[in-house]
C-alpha positions in Angstrom: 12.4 19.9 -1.3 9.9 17.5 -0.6 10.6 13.9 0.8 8.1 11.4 0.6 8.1 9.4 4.0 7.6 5.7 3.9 4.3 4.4 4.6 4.2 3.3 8.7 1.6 0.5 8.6 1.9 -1.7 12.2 -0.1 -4.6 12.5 -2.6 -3.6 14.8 -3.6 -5.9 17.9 -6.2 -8.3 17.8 -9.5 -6.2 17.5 -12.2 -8.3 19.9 -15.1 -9.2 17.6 -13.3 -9.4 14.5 -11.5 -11.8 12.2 -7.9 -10.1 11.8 -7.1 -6.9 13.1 -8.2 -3.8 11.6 -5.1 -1.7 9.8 -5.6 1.8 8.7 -3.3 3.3 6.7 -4.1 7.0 7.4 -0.9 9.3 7.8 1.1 12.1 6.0 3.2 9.6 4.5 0.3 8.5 3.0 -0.6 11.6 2.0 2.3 12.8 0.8 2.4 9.3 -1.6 -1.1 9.8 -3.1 -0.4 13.6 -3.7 2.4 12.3 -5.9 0.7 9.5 -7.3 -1.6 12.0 -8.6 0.4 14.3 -10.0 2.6 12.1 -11.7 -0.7 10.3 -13.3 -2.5 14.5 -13.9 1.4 14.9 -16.0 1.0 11.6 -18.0 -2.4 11.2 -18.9 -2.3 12.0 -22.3 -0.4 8.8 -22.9 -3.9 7.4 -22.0 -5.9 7.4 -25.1 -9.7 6.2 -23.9 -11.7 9.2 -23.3 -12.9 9.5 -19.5 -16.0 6.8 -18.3 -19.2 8.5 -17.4 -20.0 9.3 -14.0 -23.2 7.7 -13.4 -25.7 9.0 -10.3 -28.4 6.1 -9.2 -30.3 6.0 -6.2 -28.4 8.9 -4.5 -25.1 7.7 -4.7 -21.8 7.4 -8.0 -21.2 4.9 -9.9 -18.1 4.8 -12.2 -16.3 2.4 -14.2 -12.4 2.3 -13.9 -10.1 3.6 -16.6 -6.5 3.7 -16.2 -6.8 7.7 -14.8 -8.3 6.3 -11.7 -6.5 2.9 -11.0 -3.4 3.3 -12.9 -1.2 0.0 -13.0 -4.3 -2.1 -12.7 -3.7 -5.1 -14.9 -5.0 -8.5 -13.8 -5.0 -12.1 -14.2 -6.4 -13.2 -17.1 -4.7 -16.9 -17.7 -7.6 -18.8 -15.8 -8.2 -22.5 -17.4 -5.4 -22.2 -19.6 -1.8 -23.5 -20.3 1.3 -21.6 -21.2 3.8 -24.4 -23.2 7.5 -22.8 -23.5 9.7 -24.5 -25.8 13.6 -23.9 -25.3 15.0 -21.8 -28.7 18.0 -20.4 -29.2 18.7 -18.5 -26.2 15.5 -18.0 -25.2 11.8 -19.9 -25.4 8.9 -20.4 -28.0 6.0 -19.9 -25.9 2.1 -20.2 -26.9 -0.6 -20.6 -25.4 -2.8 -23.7 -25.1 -6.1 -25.0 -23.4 -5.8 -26.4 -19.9 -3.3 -29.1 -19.6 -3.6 -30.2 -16.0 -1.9 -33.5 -13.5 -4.0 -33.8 -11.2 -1.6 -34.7 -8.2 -1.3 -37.5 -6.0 -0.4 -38.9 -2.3 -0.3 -36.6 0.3 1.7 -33.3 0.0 5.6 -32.9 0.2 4.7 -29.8 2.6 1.7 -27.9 3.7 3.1 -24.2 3.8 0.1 -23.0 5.6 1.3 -24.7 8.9 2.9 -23.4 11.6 5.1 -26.2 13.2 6.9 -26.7 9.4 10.6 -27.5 9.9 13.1 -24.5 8.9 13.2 -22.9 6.6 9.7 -22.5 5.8 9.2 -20.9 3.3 10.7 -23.3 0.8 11.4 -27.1 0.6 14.6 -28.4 -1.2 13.7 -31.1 -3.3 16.4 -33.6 -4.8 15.4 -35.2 -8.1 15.6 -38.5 -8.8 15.3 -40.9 -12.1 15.1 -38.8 -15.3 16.0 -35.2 -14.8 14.8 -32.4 -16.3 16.8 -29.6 -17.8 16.5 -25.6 -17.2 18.9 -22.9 -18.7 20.2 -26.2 -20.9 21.7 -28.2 -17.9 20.2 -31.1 -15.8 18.8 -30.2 -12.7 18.8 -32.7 -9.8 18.2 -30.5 -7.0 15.9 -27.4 -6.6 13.7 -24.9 -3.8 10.4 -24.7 -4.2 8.7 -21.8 -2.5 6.0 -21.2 -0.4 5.0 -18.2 -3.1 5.0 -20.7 -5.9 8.6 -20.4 -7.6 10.9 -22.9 -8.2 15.0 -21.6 -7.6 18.3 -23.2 -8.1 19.9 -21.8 -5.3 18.0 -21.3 -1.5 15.3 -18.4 -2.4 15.5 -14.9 -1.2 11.8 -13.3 -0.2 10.7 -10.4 -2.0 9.8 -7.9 0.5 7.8 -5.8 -1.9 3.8 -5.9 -2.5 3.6 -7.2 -6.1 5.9 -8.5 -8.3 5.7 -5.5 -11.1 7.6 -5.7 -14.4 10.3 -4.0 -12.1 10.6 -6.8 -9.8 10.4 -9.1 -12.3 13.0 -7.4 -14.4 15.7 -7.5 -11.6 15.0 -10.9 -9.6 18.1 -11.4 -9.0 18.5 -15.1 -9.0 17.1 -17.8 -11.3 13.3 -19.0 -10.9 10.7 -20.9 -12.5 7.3 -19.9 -11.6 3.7 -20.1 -13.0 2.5 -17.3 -10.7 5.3 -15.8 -8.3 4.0 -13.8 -5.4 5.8 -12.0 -2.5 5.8 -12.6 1.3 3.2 -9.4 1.7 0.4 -11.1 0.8 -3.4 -10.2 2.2 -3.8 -12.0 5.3 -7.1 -13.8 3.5 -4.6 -15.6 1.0 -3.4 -18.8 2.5 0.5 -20.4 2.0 -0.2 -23.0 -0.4 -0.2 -27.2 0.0 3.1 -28.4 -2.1 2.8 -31.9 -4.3 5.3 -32.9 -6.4 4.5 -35.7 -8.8 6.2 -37.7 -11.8 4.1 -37.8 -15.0 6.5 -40.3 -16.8 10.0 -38.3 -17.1 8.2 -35.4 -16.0 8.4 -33.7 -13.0 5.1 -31.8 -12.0 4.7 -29.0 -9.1 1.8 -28.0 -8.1 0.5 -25.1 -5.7 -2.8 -25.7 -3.9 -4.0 -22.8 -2.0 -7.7 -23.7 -0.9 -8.2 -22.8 2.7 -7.7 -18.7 2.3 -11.0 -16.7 3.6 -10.8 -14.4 0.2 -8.5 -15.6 -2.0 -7.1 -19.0 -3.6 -5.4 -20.9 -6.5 -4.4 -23.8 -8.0 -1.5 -23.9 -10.5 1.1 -26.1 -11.9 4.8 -26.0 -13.5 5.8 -28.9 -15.4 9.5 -30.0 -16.1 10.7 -31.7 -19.0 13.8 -33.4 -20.0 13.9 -31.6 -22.8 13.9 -27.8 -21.3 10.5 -27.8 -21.6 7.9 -25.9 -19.2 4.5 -26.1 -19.3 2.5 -23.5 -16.8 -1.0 -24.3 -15.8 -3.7 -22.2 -14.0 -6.6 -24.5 -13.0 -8.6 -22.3 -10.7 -8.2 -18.7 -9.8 -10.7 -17.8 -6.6 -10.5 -13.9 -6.8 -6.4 -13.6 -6.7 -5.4 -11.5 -9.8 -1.9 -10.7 -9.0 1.4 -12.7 -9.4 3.6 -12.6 -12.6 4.7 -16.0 -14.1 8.2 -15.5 -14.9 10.4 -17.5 -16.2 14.4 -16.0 -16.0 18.8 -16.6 -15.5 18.5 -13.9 -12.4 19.5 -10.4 -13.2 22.7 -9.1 -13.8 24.0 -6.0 -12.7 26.8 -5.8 -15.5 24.0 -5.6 -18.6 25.6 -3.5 -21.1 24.0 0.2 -20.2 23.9 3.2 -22.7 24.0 6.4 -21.1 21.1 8.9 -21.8 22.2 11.4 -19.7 24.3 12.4 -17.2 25.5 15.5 -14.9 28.5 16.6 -12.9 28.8 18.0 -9.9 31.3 20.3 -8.3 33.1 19.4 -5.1 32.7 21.6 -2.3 28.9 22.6 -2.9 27.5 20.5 0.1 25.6 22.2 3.0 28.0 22.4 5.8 27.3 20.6 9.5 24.6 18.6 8.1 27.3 15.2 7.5 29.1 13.8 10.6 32.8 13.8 9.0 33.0 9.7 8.5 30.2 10.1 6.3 30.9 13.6 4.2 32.3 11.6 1.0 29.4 9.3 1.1 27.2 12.4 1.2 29.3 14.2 -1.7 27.7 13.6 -5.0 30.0 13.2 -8.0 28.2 12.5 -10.7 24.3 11.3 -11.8 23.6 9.5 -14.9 20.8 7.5 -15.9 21.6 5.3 -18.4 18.9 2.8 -20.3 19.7 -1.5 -19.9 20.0 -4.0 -22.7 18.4 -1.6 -25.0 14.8 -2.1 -22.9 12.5 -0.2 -21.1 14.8 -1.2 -18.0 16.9 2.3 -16.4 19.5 2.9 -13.5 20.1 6.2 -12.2 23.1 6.0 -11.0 25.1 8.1 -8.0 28.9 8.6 -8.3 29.8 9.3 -4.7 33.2 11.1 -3.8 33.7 7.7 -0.9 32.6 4.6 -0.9 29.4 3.8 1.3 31.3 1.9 4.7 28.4 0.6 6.3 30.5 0.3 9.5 31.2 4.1 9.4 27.7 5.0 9.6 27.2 5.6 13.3 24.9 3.7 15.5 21.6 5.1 14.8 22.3 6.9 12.1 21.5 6.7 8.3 22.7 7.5 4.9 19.4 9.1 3.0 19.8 9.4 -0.9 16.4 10.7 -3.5 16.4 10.5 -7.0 13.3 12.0 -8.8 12.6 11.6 -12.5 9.4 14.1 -13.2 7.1 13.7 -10.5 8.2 9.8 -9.5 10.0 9.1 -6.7 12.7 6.6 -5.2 14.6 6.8 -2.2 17.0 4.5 -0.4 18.1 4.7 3.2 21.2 2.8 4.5 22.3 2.3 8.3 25.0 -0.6 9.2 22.8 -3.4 8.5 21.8 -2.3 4.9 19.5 -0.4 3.2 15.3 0.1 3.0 14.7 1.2 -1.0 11.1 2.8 -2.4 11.3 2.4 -5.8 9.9 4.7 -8.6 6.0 4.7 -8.2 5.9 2.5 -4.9 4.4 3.4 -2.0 6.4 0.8 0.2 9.8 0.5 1.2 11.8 -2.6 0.2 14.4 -4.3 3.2 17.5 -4.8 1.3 15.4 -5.0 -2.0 16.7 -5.3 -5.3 15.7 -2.3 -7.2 18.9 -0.4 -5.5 22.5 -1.5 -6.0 25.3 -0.1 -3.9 29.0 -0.4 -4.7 32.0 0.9 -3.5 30.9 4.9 -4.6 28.2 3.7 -6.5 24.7 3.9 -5.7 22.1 2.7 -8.1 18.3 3.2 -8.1 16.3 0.9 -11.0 13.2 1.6 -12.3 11.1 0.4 -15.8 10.1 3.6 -18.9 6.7 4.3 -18.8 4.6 5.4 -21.9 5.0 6.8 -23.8 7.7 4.8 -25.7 9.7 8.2 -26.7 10.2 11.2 -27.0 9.5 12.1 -23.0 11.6 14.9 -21.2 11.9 14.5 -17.5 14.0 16.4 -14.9 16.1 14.5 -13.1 17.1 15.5 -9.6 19.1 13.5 -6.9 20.0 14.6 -3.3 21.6 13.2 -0.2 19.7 13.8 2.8 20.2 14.3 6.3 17.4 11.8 7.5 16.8 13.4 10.7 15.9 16.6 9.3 15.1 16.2 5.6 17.5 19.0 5.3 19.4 18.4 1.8 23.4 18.0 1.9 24.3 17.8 -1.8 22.1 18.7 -4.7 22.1 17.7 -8.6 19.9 18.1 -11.2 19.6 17.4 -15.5 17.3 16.6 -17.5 16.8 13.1 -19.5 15.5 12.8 -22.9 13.9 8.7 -23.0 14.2 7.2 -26.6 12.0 4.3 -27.5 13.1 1.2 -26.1 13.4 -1.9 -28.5 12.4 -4.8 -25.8 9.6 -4.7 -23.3 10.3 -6.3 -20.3 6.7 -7.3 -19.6 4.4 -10.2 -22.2 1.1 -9.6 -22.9 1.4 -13.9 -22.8 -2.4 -14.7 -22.8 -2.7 -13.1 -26.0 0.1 -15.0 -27.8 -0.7 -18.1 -30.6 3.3 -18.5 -30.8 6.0 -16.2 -30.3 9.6 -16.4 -29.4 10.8 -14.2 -26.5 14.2 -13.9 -24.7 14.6 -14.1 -21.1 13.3 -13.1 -18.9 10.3 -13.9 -19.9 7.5 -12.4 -17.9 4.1 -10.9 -17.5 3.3 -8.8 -14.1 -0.2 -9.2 -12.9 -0.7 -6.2 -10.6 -4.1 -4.8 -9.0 -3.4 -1.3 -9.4 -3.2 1.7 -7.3 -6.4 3.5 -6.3 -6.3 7.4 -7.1 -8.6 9.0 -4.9 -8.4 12.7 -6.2 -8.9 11.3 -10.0 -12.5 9.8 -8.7 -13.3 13.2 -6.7 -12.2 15.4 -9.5 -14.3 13.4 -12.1 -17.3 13.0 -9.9 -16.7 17.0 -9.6 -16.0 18.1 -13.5 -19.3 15.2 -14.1 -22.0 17.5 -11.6 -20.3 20.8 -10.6 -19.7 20.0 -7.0 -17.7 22.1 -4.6 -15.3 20.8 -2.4 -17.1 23.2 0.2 -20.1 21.4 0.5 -19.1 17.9 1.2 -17.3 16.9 4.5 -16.7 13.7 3.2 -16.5 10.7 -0.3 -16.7 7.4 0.5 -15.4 5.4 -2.1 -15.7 1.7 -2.4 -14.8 -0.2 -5.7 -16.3 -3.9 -7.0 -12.8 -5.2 -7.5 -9.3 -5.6 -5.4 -6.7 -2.9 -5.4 -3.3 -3.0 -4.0 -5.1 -1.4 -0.7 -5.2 -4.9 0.5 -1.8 -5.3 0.8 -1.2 -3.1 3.5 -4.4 -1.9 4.8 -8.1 -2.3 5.4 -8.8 1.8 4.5 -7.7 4.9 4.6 -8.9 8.8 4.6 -6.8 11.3 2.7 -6.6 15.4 2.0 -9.8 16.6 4.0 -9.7 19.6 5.6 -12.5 20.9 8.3 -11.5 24.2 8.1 -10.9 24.1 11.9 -8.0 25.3 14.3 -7.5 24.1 17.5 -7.7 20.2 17.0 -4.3 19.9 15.5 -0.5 21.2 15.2 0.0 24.4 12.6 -0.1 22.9 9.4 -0.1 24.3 5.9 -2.9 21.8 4.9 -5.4 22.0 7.3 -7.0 24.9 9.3 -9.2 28.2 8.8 -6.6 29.5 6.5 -7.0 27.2 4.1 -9.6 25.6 1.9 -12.6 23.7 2.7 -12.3 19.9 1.1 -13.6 16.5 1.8 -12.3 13.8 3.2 -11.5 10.7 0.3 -12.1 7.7 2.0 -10.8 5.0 0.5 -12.8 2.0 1.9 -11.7 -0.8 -0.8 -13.3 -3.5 -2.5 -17.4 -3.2 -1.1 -17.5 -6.7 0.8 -14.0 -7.1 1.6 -12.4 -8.2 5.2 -14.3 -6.1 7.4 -16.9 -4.7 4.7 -18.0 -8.0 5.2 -20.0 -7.5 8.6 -22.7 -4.9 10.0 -21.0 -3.9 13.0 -17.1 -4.0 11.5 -18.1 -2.3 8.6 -20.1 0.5 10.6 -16.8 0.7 12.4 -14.8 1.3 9.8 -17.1 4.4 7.8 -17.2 5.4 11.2 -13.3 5.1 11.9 -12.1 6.7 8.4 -14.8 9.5 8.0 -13.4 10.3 12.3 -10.1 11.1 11.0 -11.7 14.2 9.1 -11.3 15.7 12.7 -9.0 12.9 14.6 -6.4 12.4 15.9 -4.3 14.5 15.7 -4.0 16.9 18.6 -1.1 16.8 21.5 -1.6 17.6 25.3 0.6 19.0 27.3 2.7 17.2 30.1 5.1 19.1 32.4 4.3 22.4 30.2 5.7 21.2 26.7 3.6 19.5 24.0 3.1 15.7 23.5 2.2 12.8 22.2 1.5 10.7 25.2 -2.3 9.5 23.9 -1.0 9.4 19.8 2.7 8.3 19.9 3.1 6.8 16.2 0.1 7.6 14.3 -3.6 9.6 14.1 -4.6 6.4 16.6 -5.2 6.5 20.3 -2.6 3.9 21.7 -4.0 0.5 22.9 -3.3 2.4 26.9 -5.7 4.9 26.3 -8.8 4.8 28.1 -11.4 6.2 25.2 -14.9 4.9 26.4 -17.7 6.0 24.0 -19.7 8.7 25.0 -23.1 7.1 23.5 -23.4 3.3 22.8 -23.6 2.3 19.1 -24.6 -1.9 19.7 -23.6 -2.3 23.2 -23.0 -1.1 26.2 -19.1 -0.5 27.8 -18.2 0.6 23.9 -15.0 2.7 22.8 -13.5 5.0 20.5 -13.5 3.7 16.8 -10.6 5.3 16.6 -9.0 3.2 18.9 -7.9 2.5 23.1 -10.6 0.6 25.3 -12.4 0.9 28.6 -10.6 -0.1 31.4 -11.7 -1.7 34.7 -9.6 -1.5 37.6 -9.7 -4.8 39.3 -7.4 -6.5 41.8 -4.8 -4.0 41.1 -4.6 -4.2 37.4 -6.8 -3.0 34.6 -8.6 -4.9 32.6 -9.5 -3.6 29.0 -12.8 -3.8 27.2 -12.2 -3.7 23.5 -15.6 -3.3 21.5 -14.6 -0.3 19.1 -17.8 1.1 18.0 -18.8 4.7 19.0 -17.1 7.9 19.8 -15.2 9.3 23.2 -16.1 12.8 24.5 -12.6 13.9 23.4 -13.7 12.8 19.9 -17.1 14.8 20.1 -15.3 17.9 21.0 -12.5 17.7 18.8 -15.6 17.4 15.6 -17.5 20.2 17.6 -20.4 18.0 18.8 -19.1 18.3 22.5 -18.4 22.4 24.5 -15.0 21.6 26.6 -16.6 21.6 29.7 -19.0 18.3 28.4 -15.6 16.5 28.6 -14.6 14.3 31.7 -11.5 13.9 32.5 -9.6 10.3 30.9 -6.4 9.1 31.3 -3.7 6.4 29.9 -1.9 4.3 31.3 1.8 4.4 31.0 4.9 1.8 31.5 1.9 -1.2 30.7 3.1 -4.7 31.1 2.5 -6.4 29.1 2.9 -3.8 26.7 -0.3 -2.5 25.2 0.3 -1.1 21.2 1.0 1.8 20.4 -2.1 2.3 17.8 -5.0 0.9 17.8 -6.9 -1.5 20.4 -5.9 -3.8 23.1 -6.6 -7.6 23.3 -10.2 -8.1 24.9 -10.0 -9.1 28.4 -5.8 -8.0 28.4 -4.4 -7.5 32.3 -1.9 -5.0 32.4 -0.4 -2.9 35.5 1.1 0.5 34.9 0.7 3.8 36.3 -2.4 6.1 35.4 -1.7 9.6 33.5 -5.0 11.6 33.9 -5.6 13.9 31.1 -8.1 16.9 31.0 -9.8 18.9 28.2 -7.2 21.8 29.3 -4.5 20.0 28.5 -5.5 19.4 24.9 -6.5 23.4 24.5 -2.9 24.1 26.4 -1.9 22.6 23.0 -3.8 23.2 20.4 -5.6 26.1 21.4 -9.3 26.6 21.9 -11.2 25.1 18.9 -12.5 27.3 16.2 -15.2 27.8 15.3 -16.2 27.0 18.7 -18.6 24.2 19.6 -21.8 26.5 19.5 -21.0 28.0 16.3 -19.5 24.5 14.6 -21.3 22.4 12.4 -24.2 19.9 12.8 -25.2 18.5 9.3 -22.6 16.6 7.7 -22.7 15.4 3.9 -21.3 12.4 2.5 -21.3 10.8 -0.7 -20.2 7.7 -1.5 -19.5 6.2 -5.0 -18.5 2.2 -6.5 -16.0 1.9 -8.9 -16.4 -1.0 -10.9 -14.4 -3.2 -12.7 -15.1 -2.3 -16.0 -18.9 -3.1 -15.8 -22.4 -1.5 -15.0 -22.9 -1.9 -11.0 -25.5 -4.3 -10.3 -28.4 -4.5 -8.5 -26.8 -6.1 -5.9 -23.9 -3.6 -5.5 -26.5 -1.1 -5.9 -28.0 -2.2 -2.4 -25.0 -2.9 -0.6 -23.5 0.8 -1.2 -26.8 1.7 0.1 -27.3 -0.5 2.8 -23.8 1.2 4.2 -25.1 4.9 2.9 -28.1 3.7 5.8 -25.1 2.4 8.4 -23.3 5.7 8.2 -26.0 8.0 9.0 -28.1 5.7 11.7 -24.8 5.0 13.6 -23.1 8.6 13.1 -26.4 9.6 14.6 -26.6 7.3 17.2 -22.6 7.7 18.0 -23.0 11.3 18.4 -25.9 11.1 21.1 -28.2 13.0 17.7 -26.1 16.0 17.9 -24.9 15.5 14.4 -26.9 14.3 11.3 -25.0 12.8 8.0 -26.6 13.1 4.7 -25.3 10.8 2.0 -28.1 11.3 -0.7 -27.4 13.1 -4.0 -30.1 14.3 -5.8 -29.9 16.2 -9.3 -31.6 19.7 -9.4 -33.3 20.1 -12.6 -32.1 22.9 -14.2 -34.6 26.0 -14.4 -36.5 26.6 -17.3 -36.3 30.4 -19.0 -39.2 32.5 -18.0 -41.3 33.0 -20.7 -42.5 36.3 -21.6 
């Protein structure tokens, strides 16, 4: 059984030189998410008609354009200078779309989200309406929250605590809202909280969202309010955000009328025994698993029938209820402990606090999730379990498998391509930057020139466009393998005994955040191609294996001291991969944070470095303040704490001694890199900038590796060989 673990992303600490820190979202959860992503889109794509873009190779590097094989979900805004005019009918609206109908507003702004001394709450404003009032749902509203994320509610907002709002999210908001663009609380730090106005255009009330000051990112939209039930939604100016769904909906109801599709029993007495502390055996025991298909739309529920009802105060302290459901290759999973539950939907790679897309009740558990193509005719397996979350170990085991019919109502709009239609609620249309598939760009790059997963160390791959990346991270590298023991734990995806392959780095949009520098971006190639080798490895402490220097991820802790063995831009440098050099002054060390080259340990562990090239370093333990566990330090930070010293020994106690050893290991590295574009032919700008970084990586690989190791990143086509003649 495999369990995908939920993506652990910390904010990392201030990084010294930079604008916001630095997050990289390297890990086996990760891993384990993208593998699936993968397979799931390998198993549906021939719903996906288009025949594959071209691989193009210019200047020594890739250039593709994206299809839906290698950014499925990717679906952006495209409402900009336009109006959306719903009219109430029937039960639900007449809705077309019109040219820009725009208030500008007026006076200064009832709040300025963006603040940080704003009363509580705030993230929303109540706002009591006076004079003519308009009506929503067909009943005058005098009172109603506005958001910070640009929805109007008639009840105090609850937060979304996913990414995007999908068709999913959209589908099941559970309360009513009113919203020309609705965005979550996990937006990119480079999107600011909007300025709020709120204006009367005769008996009109008009909201507008101003969002101007963001570093990336921006917006300026409107909902108007009639007395008549009449909305009009305006999008004045979009600066590079193309997510947010406007949405228009009563709140979801649990009780929809369901028809079953499918469904299993299972036997009492079948779960694994010792694995379920005896308060929580009934909530473990699985009854019964149906899925069943909502109001006759693309909307499902798998649902759980548990022998007990899930008592959140029998769950001991410390403890957790784990349940899976998996449909094909898609996962969801939903943990519960005393205070709630943490669900991952079908196709996320995120965990929701409490989110809607599960349902528990009494013995039932519920997991939503929306059909994908095709409309019918699709067979999936189904399988649930319940889980013993410290293990993974399964307790109780069903499985069926569910035959999806064609659904008669989308819950998604295509709404900027309507004249005049008339929809029922909700009403919505999900724009979502889509999920970047790293092994569909290496495996089309591959089938496009032949190339061997043995030759290249490493694929930088940058796009021209946003991608839900910057949600959660700055980059990431996933499924390389060296083909080296000794620098890790036993694993079956790494070492001698397995495959050579490169390391996909996904290093997002080409200018983003900290692609938007020299120095930070040379940090970052640097940083994600270093995890090819780093950091992995455990030292041992009092005889036994640990992870004193690494505790929560492949990232030295902010109390590690890592100073770089050959300066990169200036001198007292550190490990890109994270820690700082320490000075020990007046009692209390003092870190230096400029995170730009490579430590000794990092040299060996990548075979640029014998063991005995490596000084001795240490960490410091018990810091106060505490320094993070990942990443960097503050610059300048005073801590006190007690110094570990660490020695190359205790790493090879570990691990073992590297192999192939530093004299035999390799000196020439290759790296492509390739530019996904949105849709277009790159241009000559793009063109320079992927080779302006191209130039970065291998002058500062170089330089960071004192010359002992040489990066290649140009392509170049071998002509095939003519036939001799004769």
């Amino acid at each position: 059984m495999r369990i995908l673990l939920s993506l652990f992303l910390l904010a990392a600490a201030p990084f010294a030189t930079a604008e916001e820190p630095f997050v990289c979202a390297t890990s086996e959860s990760n891993d384990a998410y993208l593998r699936a992503l993968h397979e799931r889109n390998q198993a549906r794509r021939g719903w996906i008609e288009n025949a594959d873009t071209p691989v193009l190779a210019r200047e020594g590097a890739f250039y593709i354009q994206r299809d839906d094989k290698l950014v499925p979900g990717y679906r952006p805004f495209d409402l900009q200078g336009q109006s959306l005019v719903l009219e109430p009918s029937g039960s639900g609206f007449k809705v077309r779309r019109v040219a820009l109908h725009w208030v500008e507003p007026t006076g200064e702004p009832l709040r300025d989200f963006a603040a940080t001394n704003n009363p509580a709450p705030a993230n929303y404003v109540r706002y009591d309406i006076t004079g003519t009032l308009p009506q929503l749902f067909g009943q005058s509203v005098s009172t109603i929250y506005i958001s910070a994320f640009n929805g109007i509610h008639l009840i105090p907002p609850k937060e979304s605590g996913a990414y995007q709002i999908d068709a999913l999210e959209a589908a099941i908001y559970p309360d009513a809202v009113v919203s020309p663009l609705l965005i979550t609380n996990r937006k990119p730090s480079r999107l600011a909280l909007p300025l709020l106005f709120v204006n009367r255009d005769g008996a009109n009330v008009v909201i507008t969202w101003r969002s101007t000051t963001g570093v990336s990112f921006g917006y300026d939209v409107q909902a108007e309010l009639h007395p008549d039930g009449s909305i009009v939604f305006s999008y004045r100016e979009m600066r590079d955000i193309r997510w947010g769904t406007p949405i228009v909906s009563r709140g979801f109801d649990p009780a929809t009328a369901a028809r079953s599709l499918n469904f299993i029993d299972d036997s009492r007495g079948d779960l694994v025994a010792g694995l379920s502390p005896s308060t929580l055996t009934d909530a473990n025991d699985i009854r019964r698993v149906e899925v069943l298909r909502l109001g006759e739309s693309n909307l499902f529920v798998v649902r759980f029938t548990l022998n007990g009802a899930v008592n959140y105060a029998s769950i001991p302290v410390g403890q957790s209820l784990r349940y899976v459901a998996q449909l094909g290759t898609s996962q969801a999973w939903l943990d519960v402990d005393r205070n709630g539950w943490s669900i991952t939907p079908f196709g996320s790679n995120s965990s929701n606090s409490n989110g809607p897309e599960a349902r528990i009740s009494g013995n039932t558990v519920e997991f939503y999730g929306t059909q994908m193509p095709p409309d019918g005719g699709l067979t999936d397996v189904l399988r649930a379990w319940s889980v013993q979350p410290s293990t993974n170990r399964t307790i109780d085991f069903a499985t069926t498998s569910v035959t999806f019919d064609v659904p008669q109502k989308q819950i998604a709009t295509d709404l900027s391509s309507v004249a005049s239609v008339e929809l029922q609620l909700p009403i919505t249309e999900p724009f979502v930057l889509g999920t970047f598939d790293p092994a569909a760009v290496w495996g089309r790059m591959q089938k496009t020139y032949g190339l061997s997963s043995y030759d290249y160390d490493g694929i930088a791959m940058y796009q021209s466009f946003y991608t839900d990346i910057i949600f959660y991270a700055g980059a990431y590298s996933t499924g390389g393998n060296p083909a080296v023991d000794g620098i890790a734990p036993p694993s079956t995806v790494r070492g001698t005994t397995i495959p050579r392959a490169p390391a996909l780095l996904h290093m997002n949009q080409l200018t983003y955040g900290w692609n938007a520098t020299t120095k930070n971006a040379s940090n970052v190639i640097l940083h994600e191609l270093g995890h090819r080798w780093l950091y992995f490895f455990r030292i041992l402490e009092g005889g036994a294996p640990t992870r004193s220097l690494n505790p929560v991820s492949a990232h030295p802790a902010g109390f590690v001291s890592t100073p770089a063995a050959f300066k990169v831009f200036e001198d007292g440098e550190s490990s890109v991969m994270g820690g700082a050099t320490f000075n020990f002054e007046g009692g209390r060390y003092v870190a230096h944070a400029t995170n730009y080259g490579y430590s000794w340990t990092d040299l060996y562990l990548m075979g640029l470095a014998a063991p005995e090239e490596v000084p001795p370093w240490y960490y410091i333990s018990n810091t106060s303040p505490a320094l993070p566990n990942e990443y960097w330090p503050a610059e300048g930070v005073s801590v006190t704490g007690t110094r570990r010293d660490v020695t190359i020994n205790q790493l090879t106690g570990a691990e073992g001694a590297r192999n192939p050893s530093t004299a035999l290991s390799q000196r020439l590295f290759r790296v492509l890199f390739v530019l996904v574009t949105d849709g277009t032919e790159p241009t000559p700008i793009e063109i320079a900038k992927v080779n302006e970084w191209r130039g970065i990586l291998e002058r500062n690989f170089a330089i960071a590796t004192g010359q002992r190791g040489r990066i290649e990143t140009d392509y170049v086509t071998v002509p095939k060989k003519r036939a001799a003649r004769h």
